[in-house]
C-alpha positions in Angstrom: 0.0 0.0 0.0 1.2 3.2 -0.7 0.7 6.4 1.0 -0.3 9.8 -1.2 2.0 11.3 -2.4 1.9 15.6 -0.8 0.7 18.2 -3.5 4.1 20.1 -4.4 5.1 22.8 -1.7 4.8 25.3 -5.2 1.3 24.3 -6.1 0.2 24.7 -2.1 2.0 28.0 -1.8 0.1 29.3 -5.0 -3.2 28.2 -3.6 -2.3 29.8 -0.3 -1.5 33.0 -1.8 -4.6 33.5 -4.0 -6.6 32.7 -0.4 -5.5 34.4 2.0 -3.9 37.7 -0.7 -7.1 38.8 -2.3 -5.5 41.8 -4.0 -3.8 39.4 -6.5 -7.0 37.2 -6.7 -9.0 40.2 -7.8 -6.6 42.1 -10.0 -6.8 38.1 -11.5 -10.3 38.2 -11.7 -10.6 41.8 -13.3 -8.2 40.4 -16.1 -10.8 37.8 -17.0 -13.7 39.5 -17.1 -12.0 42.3 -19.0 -10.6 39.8 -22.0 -13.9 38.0 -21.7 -15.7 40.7 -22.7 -12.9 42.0 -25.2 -13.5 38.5 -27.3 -17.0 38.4 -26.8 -16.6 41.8 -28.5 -14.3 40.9 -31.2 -16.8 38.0 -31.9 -20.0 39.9 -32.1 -22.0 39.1 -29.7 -22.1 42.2 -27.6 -24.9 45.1 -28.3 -22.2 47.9 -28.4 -17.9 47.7 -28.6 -16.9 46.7 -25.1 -13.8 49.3 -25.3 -11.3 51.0 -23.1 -13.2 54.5 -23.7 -16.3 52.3 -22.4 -14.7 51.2 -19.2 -13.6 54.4 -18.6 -16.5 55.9 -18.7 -18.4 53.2 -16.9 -15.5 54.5 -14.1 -18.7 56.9 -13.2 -20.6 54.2 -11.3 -17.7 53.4 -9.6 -16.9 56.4 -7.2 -20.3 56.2 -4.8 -19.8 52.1 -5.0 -16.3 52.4 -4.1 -16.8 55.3 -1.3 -19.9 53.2 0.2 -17.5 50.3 0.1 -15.3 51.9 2.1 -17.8 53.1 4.2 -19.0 49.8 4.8 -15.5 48.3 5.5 -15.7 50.8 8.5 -18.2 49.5 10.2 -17.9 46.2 9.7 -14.0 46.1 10.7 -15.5 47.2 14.3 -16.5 43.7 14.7 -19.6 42.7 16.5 -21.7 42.1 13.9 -20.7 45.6 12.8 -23.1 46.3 9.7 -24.9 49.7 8.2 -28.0 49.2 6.0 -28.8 53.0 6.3 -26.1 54.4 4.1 -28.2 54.1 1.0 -31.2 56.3 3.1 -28.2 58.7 4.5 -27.5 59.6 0.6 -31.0 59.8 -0.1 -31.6 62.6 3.0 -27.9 63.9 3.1 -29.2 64.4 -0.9 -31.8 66.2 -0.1 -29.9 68.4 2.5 -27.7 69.4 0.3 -30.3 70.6 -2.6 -31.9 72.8 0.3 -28.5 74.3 1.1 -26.9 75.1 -2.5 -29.9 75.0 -4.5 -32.5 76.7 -2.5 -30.8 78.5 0.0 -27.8 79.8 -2.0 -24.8 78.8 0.3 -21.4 78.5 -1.7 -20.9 74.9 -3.2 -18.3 74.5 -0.4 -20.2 75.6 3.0 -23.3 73.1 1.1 -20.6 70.2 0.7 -19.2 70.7 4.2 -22.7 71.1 5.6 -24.1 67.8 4.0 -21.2 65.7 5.1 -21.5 67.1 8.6 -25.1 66.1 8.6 -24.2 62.6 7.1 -21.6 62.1 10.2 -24.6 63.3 12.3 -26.8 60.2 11.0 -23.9 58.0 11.5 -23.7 59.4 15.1 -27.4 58.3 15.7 -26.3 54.6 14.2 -22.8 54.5 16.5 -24.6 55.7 19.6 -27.5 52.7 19.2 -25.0 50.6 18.7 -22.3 50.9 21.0 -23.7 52.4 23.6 -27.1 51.5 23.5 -26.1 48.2 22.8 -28.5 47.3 19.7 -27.6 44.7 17.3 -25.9 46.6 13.8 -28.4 44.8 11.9 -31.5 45.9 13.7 -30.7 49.8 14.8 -29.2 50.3 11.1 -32.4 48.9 9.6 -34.9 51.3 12.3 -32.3 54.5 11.1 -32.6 53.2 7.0 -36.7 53.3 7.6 -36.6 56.7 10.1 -33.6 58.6 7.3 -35.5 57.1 3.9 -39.0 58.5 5.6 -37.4 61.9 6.4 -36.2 62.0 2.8 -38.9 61.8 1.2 -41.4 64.2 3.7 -38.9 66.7 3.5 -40.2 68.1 0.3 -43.2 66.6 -0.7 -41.6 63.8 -2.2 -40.4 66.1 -4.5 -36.5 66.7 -6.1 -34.8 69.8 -5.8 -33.6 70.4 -9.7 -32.6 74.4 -9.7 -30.6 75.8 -11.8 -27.4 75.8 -9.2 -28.1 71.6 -9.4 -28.5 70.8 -12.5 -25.0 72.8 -13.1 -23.6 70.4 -10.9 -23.7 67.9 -13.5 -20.6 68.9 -15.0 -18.7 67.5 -11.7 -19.9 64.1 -13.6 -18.0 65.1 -16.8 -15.2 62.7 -18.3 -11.6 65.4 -18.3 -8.5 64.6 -20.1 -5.3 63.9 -17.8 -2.5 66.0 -18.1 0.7 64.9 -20.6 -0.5 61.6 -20.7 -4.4 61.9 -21.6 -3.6 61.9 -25.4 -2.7 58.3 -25.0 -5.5 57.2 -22.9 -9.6 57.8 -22.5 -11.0 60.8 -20.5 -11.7 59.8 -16.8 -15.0 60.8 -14.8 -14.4 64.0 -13.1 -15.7 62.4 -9.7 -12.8 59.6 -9.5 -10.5 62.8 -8.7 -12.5 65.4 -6.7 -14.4 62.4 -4.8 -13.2 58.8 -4.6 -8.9 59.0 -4.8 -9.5 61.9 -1.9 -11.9 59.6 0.1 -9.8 56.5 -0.3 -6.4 58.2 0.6 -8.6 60.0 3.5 -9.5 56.1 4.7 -5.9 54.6 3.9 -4.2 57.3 6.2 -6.7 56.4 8.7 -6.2 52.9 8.9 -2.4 52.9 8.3 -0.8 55.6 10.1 -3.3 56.2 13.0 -3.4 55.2 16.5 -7.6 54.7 15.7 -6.9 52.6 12.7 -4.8 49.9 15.2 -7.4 50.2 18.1 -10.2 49.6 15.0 -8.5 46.2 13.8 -8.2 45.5 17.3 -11.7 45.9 18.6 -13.1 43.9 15.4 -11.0 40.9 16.0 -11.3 40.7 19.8 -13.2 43.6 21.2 -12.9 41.5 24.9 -9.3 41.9 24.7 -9.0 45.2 23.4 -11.1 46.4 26.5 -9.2 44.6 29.0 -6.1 46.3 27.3 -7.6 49.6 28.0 -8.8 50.2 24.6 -11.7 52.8 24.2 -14.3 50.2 22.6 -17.4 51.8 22.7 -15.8 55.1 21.3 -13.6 53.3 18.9 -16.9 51.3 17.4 -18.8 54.7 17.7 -16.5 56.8 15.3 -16.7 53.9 12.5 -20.2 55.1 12.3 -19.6 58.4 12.4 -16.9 58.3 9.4 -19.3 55.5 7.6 -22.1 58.3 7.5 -19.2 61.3 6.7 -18.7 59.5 3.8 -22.4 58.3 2.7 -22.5 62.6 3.1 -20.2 63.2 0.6 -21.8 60.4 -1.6 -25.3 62.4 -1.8 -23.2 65.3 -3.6 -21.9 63.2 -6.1 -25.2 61.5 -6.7 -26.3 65.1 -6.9 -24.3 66.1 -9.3 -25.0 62.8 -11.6 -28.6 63.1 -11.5 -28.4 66.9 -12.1 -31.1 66.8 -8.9 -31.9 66.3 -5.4 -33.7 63.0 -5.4 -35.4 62.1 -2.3 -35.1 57.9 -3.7 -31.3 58.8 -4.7 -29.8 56.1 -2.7 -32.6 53.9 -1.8 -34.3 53.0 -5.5 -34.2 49.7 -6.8 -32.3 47.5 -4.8 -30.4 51.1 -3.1 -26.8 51.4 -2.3 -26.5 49.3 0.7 -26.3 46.0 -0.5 -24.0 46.4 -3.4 -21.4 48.4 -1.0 -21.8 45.5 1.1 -21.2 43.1 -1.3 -17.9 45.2 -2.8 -16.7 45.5 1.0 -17.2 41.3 1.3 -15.7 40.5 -1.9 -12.6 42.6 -0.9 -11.7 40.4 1.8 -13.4 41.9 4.6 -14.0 39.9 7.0 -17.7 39.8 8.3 -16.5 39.1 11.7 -14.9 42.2 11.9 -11.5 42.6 12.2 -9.6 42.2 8.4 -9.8 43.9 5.6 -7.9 46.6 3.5 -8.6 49.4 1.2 -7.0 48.3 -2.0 -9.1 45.2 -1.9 -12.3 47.1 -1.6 -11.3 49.3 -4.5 -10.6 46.6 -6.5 -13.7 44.5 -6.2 -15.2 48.1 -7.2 -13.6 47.8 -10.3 -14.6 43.7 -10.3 -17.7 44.7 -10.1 -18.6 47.9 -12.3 -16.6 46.4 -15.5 -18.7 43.4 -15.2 -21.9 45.0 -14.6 -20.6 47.5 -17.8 -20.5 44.4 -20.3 -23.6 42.7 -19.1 -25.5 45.3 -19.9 -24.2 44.9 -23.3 -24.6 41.5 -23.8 -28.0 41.5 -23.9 -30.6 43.6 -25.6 -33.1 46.5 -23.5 -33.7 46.2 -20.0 -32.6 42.1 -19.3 -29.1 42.6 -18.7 -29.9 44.9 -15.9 -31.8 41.3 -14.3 -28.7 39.5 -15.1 -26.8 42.4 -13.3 -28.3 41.4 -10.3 -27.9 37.6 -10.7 -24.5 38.1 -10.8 -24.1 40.3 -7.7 -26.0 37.5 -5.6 -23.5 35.2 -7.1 -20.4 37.2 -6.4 -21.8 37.7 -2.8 -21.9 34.1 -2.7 -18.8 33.5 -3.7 -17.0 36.1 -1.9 -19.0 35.0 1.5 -17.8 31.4 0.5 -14.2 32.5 -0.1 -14.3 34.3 2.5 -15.0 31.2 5.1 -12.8 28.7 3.7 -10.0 31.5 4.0 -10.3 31.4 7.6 -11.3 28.0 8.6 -7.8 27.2 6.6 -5.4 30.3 7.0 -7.0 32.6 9.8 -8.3 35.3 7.1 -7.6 36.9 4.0 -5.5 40.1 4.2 
């Protein structure tokens, strides 16, 4: 009788690295969709040319995905169940906010941006403080705030958008701009990726790299019992992932804003809303739902995952189904990401 022979250390190690590394998993992943879709293209069977000036300007959808993502990796880093299903309704009423303050009441586009992040950190204040000091489950006091902020939204003016003049100039924040030297040799990029999502995601990276809160974050979300009995600020630390989760949903309503040239009081909430894809972006990066792992390049990546292959199934089918089989393949990427996600740590202790 013979015994197995081991798998070769170089075939374990590769499996090993695409489980527990997601960045080069994704940037994989990203590289098949993309020349799927290229030979699909070449072959004919798309709607429309599946291009790079098509990807780039599909880049639009990714800067409130990406920032939501973000958002979401926040809170549910804090560990506990950490989860926030109200970020779509803080859009909507941070949205709405923000039409009253530029749009009706004339502040200067700065004071109105300031003001509606402020009150988007506000509504994350009301989620942090249910849930770390009142002690409500994430799941529950982020579902009574999403009802409560997507009600407030909507009564706020009638149920009506805000679309004066001063808004529906704000549509050219969502225009594509040539980069300088080098834009000659590549496709315009969405205004938004600068002004909005590479500030927002350098914002995030400092604070999770370089800051004393970033460490007592990943601490908290792995063992919150230990981090208290280490004298680490708990409640305070789980309260302020909130608070930046709803900063950032803030600055979201202004760039939803500015692409829908109006202040919708559904902005963030219609169809399926925002929550569930930022979620899903946040899992499929390697955040851990636990609490505890996850990084910002992975969440930036799955945005791009995500948006490019949203981009060519719209095109590879004709009028409204390929928006269906959008969703089909978000459930499945959830899935799979939630799947990944387990067997990483049942086998290596998490994904980083």
């Amino acid at each position: 009788m013979t015994v197995a022979e081991a798998p070769p250390k170089e075939k374990t190690d590769f499996v090993r690295l695409f489980l527990t590394q997601r960045i080069p998993l994704l940037a994989v992943l990203i590289v098949l969709v993309v020349v799927t879709f290229f030979i699909n293209d070449a072959g004919g069977y798309l709607t429309a040319p599946y291009d790079f000036d098509y990807m780039s300007a599909s880049l639009i959808n990714a800067v409130p995905l990406a920032m939501l993502g973000l958002a979401e990796m926040l809170v549910i880093l804090s560990g506990r169940g950490g989860i926030d299903l109200s970020v779509g309704a803080i859009v909507s009423l941070a949205g709405m906010v923000f039409g009253f303050a530029y749009g009706m009441w004339g502040w200067p586009l700065w004071l109105a941006i300031i003001a509606t992040a402020a009150f988007g950190a506000l509504c994350g204040a009301v989620n942090g403080f249910l849930v770390s000091y009142i002690g409500f489950p994430a799941l529950i006091a982020t579902l009574a705030t999403f009802y409560a902020f997507k009600s407030l939204a909507i009564v706020i003016n009638n149920q009506q958008p805000i679309s004066t003049e001063p808004i529906q100039q704000l549509f050219s924040l969502s225009k594509s701009v040539e980069i300088p030297i080098i834009g000659q040799y590549i496709p315009d990029i969405p205004l938004g990726i600068f002004t909005f999502l590479l500030p927002t995601v350098v914002a995030v990276w400092l604070l999770m790299a370089r800051t004393a809160y970033g460490r007592r974050l990943y601490a908290i979300g792995t063992n919150d019992v230990a981090a208290r009995w280490s004298g680490l600020p708990v409640r305070d630390t789980r309260f302020k992932a909130y608070v930046y989760a709803g900063l950032i949903s803030g600055l979201v309503a202004v760039v939803t804003v500015a692409q829908f040239a109006s202040a919708r009081p559904d902005a963030g909430v219609s169809g399926n809303g925002m929550a569930l894809p930022a979620i899903t972006i946040a899992v499929l990066g390697g955040v851990a739902i636990t609490g505890g792992i996850g990084r910002v390049a992975g969440v930036v990546l799955a945005t791009l995952l995500i948006v490019w292959l949203n981009a060519g199934i719209l095109l590879a089918f004709v009028g409204n189904e390929g928006s269906q089989y959008q969703l089909l393949a978000l459930g499945a990427v959830l899935v799979f990401a939630a799947l990944l996600n387990g067997l990483t740590n049942r086998k290596y202790g998490g994904a980083q």
